[in-house]
N, C-alpha and C positions, 0 to 999 in steps of 0.2 A: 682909406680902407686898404690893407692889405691881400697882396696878391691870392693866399692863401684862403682869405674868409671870399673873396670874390668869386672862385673857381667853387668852395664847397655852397655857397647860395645858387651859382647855377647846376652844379648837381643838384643839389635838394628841388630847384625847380623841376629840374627835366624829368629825375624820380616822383614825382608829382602831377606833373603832366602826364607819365607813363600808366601810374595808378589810376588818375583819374579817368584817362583813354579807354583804362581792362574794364571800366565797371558798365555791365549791361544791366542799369536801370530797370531793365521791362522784366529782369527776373527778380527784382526785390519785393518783399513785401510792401503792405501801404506803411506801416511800421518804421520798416527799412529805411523806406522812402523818405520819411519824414528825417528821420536821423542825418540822411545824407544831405537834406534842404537844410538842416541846421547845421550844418559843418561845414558845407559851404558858402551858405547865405552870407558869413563878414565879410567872403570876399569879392560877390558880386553884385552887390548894394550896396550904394552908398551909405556911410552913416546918417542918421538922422539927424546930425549937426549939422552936417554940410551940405543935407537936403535943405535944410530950414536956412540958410546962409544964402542958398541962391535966390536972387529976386525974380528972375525968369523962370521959373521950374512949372512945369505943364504937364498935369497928372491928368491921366483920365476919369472921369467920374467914379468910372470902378474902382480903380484904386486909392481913393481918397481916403478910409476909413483906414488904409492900412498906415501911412502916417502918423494919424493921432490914434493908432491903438499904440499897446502897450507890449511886450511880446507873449505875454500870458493873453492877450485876449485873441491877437492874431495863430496861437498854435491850440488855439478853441475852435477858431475858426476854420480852418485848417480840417483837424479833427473830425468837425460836423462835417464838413463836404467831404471830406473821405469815410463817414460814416462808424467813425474808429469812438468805440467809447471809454474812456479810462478811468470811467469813476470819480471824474472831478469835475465835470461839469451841473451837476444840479440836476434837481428836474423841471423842466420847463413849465 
């Protein structure tokens, strides 16, 4: 890798770190919220590949459903406990 791509990856990080440091969460909407969980969520979970690859991996009971959902069924899920309705979920 050249010197050149090395120096602008660590700008891009630090620029990134810098944005993500300015964002005060507690004035977003639940909306907001969400948006922000999904633009950061690839980078702090694992993929589900290499979830399912570990043979050690020790999930809490609560967490278990979110594995074997799907990502439309977990930003359902989501949705309901933040009380957000967007007209796709059905009527129960």
């Amino acid at each position: 890798m050249s010197k050149e791509v090395k120096e602008a990856k660590k700008k891009i990080e630090m620029l990134t770190n810098h944005l993500l440091d300015s964002i005060d969460v507690d004035l977003l909407s639940d909306s907001q919220k969400i948006a922000y969980l999904k633009a950061i969520q690839p980078f702090v979970m694992p993929r589900l590949e290499s979830v399912r690859q570990q043979t050690s991996l020790e999930v809490s009971e609560g967490l278990e459903w979110l594995i074997e959902s799907d990502e439309s069924e977990v930003e359902k899920e989501i949705h309901k406990k933040l009380g957000i309705y967007t007209g796709n979920e059905g009527l129960a």
